[in-house]
C-alpha positions in Angstrom: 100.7 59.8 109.5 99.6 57.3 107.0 95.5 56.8 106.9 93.6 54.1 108.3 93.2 52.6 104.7 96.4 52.5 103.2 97.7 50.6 106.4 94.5 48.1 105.6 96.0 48.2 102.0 99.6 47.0 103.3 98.2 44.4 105.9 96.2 43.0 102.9 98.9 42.9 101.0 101.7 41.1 103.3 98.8 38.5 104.1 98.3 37.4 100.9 100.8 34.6 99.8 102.1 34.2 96.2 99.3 32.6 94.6 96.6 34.0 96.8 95.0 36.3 94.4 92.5 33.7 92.8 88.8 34.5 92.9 88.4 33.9 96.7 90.4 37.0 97.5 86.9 39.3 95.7 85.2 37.7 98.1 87.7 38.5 100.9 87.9 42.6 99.9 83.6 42.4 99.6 83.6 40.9 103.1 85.9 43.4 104.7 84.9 46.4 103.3 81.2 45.6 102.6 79.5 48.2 100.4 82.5 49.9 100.0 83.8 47.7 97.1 83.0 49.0 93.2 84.3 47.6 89.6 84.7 49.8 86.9 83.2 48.3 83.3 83.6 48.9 80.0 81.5 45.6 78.3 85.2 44.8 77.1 86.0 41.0 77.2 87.8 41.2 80.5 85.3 43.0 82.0 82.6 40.9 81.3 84.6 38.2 82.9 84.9 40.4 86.4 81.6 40.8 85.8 80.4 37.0 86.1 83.0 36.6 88.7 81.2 39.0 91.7 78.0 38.8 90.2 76.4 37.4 93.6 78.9 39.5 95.3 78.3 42.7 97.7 80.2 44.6 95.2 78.8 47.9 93.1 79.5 48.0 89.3 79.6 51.4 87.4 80.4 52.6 83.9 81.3 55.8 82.2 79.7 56.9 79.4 81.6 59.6 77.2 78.8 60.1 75.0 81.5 59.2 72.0 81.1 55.2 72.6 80.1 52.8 70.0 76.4 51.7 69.1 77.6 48.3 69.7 78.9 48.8 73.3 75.5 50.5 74.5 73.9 46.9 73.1 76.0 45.3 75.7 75.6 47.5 78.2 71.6 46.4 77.9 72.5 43.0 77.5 74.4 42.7 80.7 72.1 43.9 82.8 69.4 41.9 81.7 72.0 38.9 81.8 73.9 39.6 85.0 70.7 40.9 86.8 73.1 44.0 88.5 72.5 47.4 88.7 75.2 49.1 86.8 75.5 52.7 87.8 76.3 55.5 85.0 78.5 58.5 85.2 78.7 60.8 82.5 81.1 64.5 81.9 80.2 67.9 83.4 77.5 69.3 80.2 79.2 72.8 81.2 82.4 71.8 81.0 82.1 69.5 78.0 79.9 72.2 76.3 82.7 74.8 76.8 85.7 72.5 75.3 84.1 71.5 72.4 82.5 75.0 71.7 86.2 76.1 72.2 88.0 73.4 70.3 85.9 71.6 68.0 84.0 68.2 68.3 87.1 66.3 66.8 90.2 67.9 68.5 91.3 64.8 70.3 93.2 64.5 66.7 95.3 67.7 66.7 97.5 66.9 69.5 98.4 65.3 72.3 97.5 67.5 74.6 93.8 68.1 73.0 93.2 64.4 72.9 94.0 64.3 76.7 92.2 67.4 77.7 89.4 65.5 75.9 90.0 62.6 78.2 89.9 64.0 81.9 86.3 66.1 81.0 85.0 63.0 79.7 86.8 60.0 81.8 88.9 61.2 84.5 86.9 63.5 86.3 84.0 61.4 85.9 85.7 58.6 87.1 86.5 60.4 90.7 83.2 61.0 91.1 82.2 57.1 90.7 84.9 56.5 93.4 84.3 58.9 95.8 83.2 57.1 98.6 84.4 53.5 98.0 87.4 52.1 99.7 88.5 48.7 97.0 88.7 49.4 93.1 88.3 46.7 91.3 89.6 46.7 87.6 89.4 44.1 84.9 93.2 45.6 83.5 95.4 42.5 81.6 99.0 43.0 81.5 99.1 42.0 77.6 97.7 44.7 76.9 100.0 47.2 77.8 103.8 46.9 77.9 103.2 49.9 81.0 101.2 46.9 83.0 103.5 44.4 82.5 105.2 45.0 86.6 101.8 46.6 87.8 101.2 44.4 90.8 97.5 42.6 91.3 97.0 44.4 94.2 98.0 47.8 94.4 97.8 51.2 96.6 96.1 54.1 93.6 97.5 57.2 95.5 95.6 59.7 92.9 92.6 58.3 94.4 93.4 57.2 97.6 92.1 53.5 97.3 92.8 49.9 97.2 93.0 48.8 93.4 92.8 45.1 92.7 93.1 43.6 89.0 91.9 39.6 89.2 92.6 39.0 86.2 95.6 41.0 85.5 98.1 37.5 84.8 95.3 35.8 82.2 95.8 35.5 78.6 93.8 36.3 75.7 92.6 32.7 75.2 91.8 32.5 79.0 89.0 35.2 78.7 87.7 34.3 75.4 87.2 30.4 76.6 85.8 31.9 79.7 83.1 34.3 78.3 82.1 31.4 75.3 81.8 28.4 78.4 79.6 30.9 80.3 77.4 32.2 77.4 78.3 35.9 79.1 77.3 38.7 76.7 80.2 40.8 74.7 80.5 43.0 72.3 80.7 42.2 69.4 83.5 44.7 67.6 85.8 42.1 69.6 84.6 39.3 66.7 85.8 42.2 64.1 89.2 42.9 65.4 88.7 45.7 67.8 90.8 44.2 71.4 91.1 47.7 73.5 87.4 49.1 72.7 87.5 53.0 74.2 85.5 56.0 72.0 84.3 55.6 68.9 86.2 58.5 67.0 89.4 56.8 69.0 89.5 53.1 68.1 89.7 51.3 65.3 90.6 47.5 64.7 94.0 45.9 64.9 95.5 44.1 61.5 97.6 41.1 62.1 100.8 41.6 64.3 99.8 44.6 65.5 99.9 45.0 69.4 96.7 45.3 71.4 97.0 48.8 72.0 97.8 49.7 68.6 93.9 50.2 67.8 93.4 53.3 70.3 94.7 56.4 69.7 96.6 54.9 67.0 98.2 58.9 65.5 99.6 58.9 68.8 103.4 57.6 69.8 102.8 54.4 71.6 104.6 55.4 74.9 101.7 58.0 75.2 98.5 55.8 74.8 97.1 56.8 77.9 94.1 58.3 79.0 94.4 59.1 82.8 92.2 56.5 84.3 94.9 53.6 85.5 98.2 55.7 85.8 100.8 53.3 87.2 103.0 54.6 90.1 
């Protein structure tokens, strides 16, 4: 028998028209599952944006810090809250297990493989990242389907069964030029690697800036094959 909340998931999902996935429907999800709702942030561009968008909305914020992320994304970090006036809940990797793979491995062993850089991933993302949404029935995301060619079909509203909850993306259909105008209009805080070419913005020792005609993605992970430039937290079904 299917739970209570993926049925929710397919009733929302059959009510909402083409179309109906503007900034109204946050406010829809906040009202129906109050206190149950959480966003995910980075300080990327986008997320700044979902950021401003549910700002006065009954929905909880949290980030995950690696302990690998860049001096200038901490800035934001204390820039948003002072801005956006929201509580912005940490998470952070088990110290035991994180002492253990890095004791065992090395502090740089994301770079020898695949699987190292992956294994590196799930101590300091994934697993936090189930903890964050333990508890909460609506994930909201600020994913764009430029930036991966693997999000290009992911629908706006979506059934996550790894975590057993309601994902929605708002602005998964905007372009590049849609956020920028968006966070310069509102005066929202950013980081400011995105003025130095860095679009995808992860780990410090994992990211580095795009050249010209390079694809978004191309700045993470960039030793990797492209069809592998995943780390775990928003695997498409």
């Amino acid at each position: 028998m299917e739970n209570t909340l993926k049925i929710e998931f397919y009733e929302l999902f059959e009510k909402a028209s083409e179309g109906a996935f503007n900034d109204g429907f946050l406010e829809i999800l906040a009202s129906r599952f109050p206190g149950e709702v959480i966003f995910s942030t980075s300080f990327s561009y986008e997320d700044q944006v979902v950021t401003h968008l549910i700002k006065n909305l009954n929905i909880d914020i949290f980030t995950l810090d690696t302990g690998r992320l860049f001096e200038q994304t901490y800035e934001t970090w204390t820039s948003s809250r002072a801005f956006f006036k929201k509580n912005i809940k940490a998470y952070y990797p088990d110290p035991e297990s994180l002492q253990q793979f890095v004791s065992e491995n090395g502090p740089d062993s994301f770079y020898q493989s695949v699987e190292q850089r992956k294994a590196c991933c799930n101590i300091r993302k994934v697993i936090p990242l189930k903890k964050a949404l333990n508890g909460y029935k609506v994930w909201i995301t600020g994913l764009r389907s430029e930036h991966s060619a693997g999000r290009k079909e992911m629908p706006q509203l979506e059934w996550d069964p790894d975590h057993q909850i309601i994902k929605f993306h708002p602005i998964l259909h905007w372009t590049t030029e849609q956020v920028a105008d968006y966070v310069k209009t509102n005066h929202l805080p950013y980081n400011h690697l995105h003025k130095k070419g860095f679009v995808s913005i992860g780990c410090e020792p994992c990211t580095r800036a795009i050249k010209e005609g390079e694809d978004f993605r191309a700045g993470r992970w960039w030793w990797e094959d492209a069809d592998k430039k995943e780390c775990g937290l928003h695997v498409h079904q």
